[in-house]
C-alpha positions as CSV (number, residue, x, y, z in Angstrom):
1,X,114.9,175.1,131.1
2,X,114.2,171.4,130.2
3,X,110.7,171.0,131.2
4,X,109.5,167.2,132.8
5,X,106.3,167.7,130.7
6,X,107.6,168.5,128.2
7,X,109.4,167.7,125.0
8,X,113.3,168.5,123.7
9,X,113.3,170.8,120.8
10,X,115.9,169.4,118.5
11,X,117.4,169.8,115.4
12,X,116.4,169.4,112.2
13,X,118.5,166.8,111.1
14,X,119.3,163.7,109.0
15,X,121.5,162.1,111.9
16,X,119.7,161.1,115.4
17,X,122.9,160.2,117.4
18,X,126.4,161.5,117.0
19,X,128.2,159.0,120.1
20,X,131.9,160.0,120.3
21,X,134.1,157.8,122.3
22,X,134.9,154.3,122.8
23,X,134.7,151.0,121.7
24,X,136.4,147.9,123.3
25,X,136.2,144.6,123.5
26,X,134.7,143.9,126.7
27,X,135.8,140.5,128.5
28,X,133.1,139.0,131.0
29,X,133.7,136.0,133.2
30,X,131.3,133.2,132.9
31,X,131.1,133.0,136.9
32,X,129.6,135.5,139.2
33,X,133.3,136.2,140.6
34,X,134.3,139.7,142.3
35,X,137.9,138.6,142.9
36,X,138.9,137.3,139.3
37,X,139.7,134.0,140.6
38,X,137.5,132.9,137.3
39,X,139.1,131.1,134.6
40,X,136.5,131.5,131.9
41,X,135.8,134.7,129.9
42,X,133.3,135.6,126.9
43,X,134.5,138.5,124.3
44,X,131.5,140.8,124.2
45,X,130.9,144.1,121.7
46,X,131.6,147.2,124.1
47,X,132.4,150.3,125.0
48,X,129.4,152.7,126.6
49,X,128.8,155.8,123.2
50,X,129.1,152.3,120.9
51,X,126.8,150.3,123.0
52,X,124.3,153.2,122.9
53,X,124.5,153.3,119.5
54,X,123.7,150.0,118.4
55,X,121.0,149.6,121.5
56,X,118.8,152.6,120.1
57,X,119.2,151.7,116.2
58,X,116.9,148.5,117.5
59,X,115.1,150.8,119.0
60,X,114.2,152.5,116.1
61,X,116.4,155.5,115.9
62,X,119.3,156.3,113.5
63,X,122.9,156.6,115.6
64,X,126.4,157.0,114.2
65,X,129.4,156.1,116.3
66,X,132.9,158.2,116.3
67,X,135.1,156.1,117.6
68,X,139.3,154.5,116.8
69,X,139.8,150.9,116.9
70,X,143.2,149.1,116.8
71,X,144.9,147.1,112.8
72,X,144.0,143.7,114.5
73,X,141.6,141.0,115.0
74,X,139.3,142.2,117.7
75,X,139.1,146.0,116.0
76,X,137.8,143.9,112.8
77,X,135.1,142.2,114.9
78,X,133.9,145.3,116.2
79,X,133.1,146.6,112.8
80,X,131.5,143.2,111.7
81,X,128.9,143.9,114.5
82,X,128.2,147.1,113.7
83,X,128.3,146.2,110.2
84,X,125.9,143.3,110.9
85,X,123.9,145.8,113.1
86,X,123.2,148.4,109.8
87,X,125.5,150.7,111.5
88,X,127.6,153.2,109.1
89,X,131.2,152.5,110.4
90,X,132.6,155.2,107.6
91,X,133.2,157.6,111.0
92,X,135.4,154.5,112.9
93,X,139.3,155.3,112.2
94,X,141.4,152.8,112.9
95,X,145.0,153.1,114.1
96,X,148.4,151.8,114.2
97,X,149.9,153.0,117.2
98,X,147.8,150.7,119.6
99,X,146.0,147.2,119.8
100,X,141.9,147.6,120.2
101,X,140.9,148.6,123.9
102,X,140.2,146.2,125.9
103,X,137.9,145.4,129.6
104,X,138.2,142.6,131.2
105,X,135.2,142.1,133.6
106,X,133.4,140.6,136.1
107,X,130.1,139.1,135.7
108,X,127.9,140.7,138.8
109,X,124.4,141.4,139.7
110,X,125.4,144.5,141.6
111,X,127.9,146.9,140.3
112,X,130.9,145.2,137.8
113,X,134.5,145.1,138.8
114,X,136.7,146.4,135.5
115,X,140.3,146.1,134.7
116,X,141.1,148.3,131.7
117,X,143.7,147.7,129.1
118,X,143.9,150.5,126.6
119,X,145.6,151.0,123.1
120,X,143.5,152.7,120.5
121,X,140.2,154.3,121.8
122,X,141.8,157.9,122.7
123,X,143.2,158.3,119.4
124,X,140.2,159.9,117.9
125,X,140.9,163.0,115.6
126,X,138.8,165.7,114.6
127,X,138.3,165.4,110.9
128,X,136.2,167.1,108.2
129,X,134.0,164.4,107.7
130,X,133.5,163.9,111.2
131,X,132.2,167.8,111.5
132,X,130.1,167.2,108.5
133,X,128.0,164.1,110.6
134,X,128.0,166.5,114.0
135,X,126.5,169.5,112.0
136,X,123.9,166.7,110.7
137,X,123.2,165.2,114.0
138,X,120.3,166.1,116.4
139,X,122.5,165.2,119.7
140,X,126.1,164.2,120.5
141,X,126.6,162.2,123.9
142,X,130.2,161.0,124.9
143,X,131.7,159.9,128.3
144,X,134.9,160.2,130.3
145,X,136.7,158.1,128.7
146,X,137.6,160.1,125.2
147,X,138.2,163.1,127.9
148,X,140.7,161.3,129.9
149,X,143.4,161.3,126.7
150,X,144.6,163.3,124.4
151,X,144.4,163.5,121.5
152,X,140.5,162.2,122.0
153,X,140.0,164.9,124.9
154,X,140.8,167.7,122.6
155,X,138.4,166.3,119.6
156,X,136.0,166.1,122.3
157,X,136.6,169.6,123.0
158,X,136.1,171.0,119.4
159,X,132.8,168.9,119.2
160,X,131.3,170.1,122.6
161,X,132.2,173.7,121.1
162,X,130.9,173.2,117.6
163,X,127.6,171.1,118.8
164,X,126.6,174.4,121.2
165,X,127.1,176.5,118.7
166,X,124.5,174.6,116.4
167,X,122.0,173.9,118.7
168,X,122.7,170.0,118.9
169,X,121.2,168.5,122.7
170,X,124.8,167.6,124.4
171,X,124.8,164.9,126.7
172,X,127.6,163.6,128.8
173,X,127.8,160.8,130.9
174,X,130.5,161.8,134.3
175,X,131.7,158.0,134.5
176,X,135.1,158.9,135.8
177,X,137.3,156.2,137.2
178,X,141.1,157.2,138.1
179,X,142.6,154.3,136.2
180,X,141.7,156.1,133.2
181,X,143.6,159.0,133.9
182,X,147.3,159.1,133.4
183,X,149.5,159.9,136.9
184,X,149.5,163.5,137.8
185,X,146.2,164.6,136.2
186,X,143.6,166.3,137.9
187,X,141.0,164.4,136.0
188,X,138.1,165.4,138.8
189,X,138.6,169.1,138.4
190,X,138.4,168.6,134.7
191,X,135.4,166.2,134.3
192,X,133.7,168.7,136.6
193,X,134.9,171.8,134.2
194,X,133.1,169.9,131.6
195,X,129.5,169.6,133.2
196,X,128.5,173.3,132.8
197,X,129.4,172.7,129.0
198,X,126.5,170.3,128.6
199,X,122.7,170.2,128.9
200,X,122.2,166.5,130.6
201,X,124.8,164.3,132.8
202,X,123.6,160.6,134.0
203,X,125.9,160.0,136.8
204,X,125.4,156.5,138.7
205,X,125.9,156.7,142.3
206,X,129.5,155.6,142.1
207,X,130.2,158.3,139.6
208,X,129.0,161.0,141.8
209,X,131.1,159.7,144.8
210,X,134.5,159.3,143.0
211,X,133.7,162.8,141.9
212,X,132.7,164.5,144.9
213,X,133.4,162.0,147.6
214,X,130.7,160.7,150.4
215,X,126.7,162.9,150.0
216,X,123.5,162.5,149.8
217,X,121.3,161.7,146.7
218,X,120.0,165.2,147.2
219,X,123.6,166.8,147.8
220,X,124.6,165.3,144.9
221,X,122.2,166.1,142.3
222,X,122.4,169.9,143.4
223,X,126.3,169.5,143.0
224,X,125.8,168.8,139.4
225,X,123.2,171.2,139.1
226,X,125.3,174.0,140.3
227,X,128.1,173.2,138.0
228,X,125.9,174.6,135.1
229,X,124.5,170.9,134.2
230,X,120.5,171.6,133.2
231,X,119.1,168.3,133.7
232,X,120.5,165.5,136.3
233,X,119.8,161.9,136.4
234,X,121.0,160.1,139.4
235,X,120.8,156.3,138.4
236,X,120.6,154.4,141.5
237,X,120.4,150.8,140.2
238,X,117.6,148.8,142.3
239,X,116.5,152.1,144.1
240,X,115.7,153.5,140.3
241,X,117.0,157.2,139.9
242,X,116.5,161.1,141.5
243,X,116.1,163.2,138.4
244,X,116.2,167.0,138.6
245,X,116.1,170.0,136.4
246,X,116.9,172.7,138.8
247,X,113.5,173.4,139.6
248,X,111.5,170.2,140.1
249,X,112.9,166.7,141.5
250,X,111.4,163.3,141.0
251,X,112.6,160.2,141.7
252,X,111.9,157.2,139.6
253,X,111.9,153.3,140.3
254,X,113.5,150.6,138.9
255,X,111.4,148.4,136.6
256,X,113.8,145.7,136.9
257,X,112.3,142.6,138.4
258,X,115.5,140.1,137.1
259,X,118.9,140.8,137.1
260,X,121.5,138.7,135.0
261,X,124.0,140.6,134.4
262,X,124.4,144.6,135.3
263,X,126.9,145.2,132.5
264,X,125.6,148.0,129.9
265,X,122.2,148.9,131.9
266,X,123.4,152.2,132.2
267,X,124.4,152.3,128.4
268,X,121.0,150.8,128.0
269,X,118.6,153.6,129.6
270,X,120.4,156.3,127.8
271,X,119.4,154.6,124.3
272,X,115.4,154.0,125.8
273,X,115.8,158.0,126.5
274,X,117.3,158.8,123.5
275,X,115.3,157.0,121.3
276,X,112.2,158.2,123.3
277,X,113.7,161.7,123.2
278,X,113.8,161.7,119.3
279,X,110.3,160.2,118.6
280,X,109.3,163.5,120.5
281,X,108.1,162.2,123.8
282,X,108.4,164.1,127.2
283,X,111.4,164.3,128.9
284,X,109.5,162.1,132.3
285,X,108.1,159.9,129.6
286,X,111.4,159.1,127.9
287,X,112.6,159.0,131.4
288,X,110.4,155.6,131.9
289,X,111.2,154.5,128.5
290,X,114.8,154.7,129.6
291,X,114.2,152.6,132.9
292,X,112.1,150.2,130.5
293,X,115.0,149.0,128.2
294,X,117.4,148.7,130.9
295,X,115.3,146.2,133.1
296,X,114.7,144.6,129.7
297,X,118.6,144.8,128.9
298,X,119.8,143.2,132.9
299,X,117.9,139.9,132.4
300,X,120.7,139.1,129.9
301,X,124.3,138.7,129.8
302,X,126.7,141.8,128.3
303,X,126.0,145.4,127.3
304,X,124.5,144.7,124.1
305,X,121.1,142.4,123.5
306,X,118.1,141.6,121.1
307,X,116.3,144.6,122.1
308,X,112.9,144.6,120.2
309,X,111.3,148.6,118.8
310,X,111.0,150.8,121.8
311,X,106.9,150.8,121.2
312,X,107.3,146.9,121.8
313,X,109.2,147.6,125.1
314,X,106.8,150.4,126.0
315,X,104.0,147.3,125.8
316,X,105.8,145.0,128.0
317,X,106.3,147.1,130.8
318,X,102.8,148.8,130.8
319,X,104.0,152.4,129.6
């Protein structure tokens, strides 16, 4: 059982973070706008394992991102910043069947409004070198997205397999959204067949309602829980988050105290828990560190900022 007090055994490895998934260009409007009457847009890096990635590498950890970007323009940008970032890009394939993903977004304080475009992010393959950085990596984390495609969905497979059977920590964040999922799949029934596979989920409160339709917070979390997930964190933007590991429940509050922009907070806790999570803190105390870098993160536009070491951020917010 994952223990609030106390700390994740991982292992012994050379890698931190394995993130497999996507990464997109995301498209922000300038203007607070919920009906894309907006004229404006700003490209920003994206794409949640990616964000992740280059959020905790500021914070002092070492991640590696899986991902498949498009033969174009906007797939070259993305490897500049990760490049630019000190990022090994060696495990970012690149393809020719499809243009680099794509979100187009609205700027909001409360919860974003997305339009996907998608070409190249669910082509990820399972390759030898990519099995060489998983058996190197202390924990692999992905999202729905790779799981909503094939052939992603079945690398994601093969890595959830292989990373259990080494003893990596596998997290998994249950951000389903039907528009990912092509017509005729039961994309619920599968994200939820994928929950007892993995030790931690991070739902939001949105996530847990497309999946399971209209709870409680409480109903909710024991939902997950009985689907075989071991620890359960309920983000619940300004309200903070119910966090559970079967046995004990907590809830936490927000540190947020100014909101630009909620684009990549969620992105942002899980690289404050990770990176807290590696340096060998508890699991409550990377839970804070989490809520720390994501109230630092909203009081800036896009999912990806100047994020100074997680000690420094641990300073600012009294932790």
């Amino acid at each position: 059982m994952l223990k609030f007090d106390q700390n994740i055994e991982l292992k012994k490895s050379g890698n931190d973070l394995l993130m497999a998934g996507e990464i997109l260009i995301d498209m922000i409007s300038e203007d607070y706008n919920d009906d894309f009457t907006c004229r404006t847009y700003r490209q920003f890096f994206g794409g949640s394992p990616s964000n992740i990635a280059m959020n905790a590498h500021k914070l002092g950890v070492h991640a590696v991102v899986a991902s498949v970007v498009g033969e174009d323009g906007l797939g070259n940008f993305l490897i500049h910043e990760l490049k630019s970032a000190g990022i090994d890009t060696g495990y970012i394939q690149r393809s020719a069947e499809g243009p680099t993903s794509m979100v187009v977004v609205t700027k909001s304080q409360s919860t974003p409004t997305p339009v996907f475009y998608r070409g190249a992010d669910y082509r990820l393959s399972y390759t030898e070198k990519l099995e060489e950085k998983l058996m190197n990596s202390k924990i692999v984390h992905f999202s729905c997205w790779p799981l909503s495609r094939n052939p992603a969905r079945e690398t994601i497979e093969k890595i959830i397999s292989k990373a259990k059977m080494n003893g990596l920590l596998v997290c998994f964040d249950p951000n389903y959204h039907p528009m990912l999922w092509e017509a005729g799949e039961d994309g619920i029934e599968y994200v939820k067949s994928v929950i007892g596979k993995v030790d931690i989920v991070k739902p939001s409160e949105d996530d847990a309602e497309r999946l399971f339709g209209a709870h409680t917070h409480e109903q909710y979390i024991e939902m997950f829980l009985e689907l075989g997930a071991k620890l359960v964190i309920l983000t619940l933007g300004k309200d903070g988050a119910l966090v559970s590991n079967g046995v004990e429940t907590f809830r936490f509050s927000s540190l947020a105290t100014e909101v630009a922009d909620t684009t990549g907070a969620g992105d942002a806790f899980w690289s404050g828990f990770y990176a807290a999570t590696v340096k060998g803190y508890t699991i409550r105390e990377a839970l804070s560190c989490g809520f720390a870098v994501s109230a630092y993160k909203l009081k800036y536009t896009g999912a990806i900022v100047d994020l100074p070491k997680l000690e420094a951020i641990k300073e600012i917010y009294g932790l």
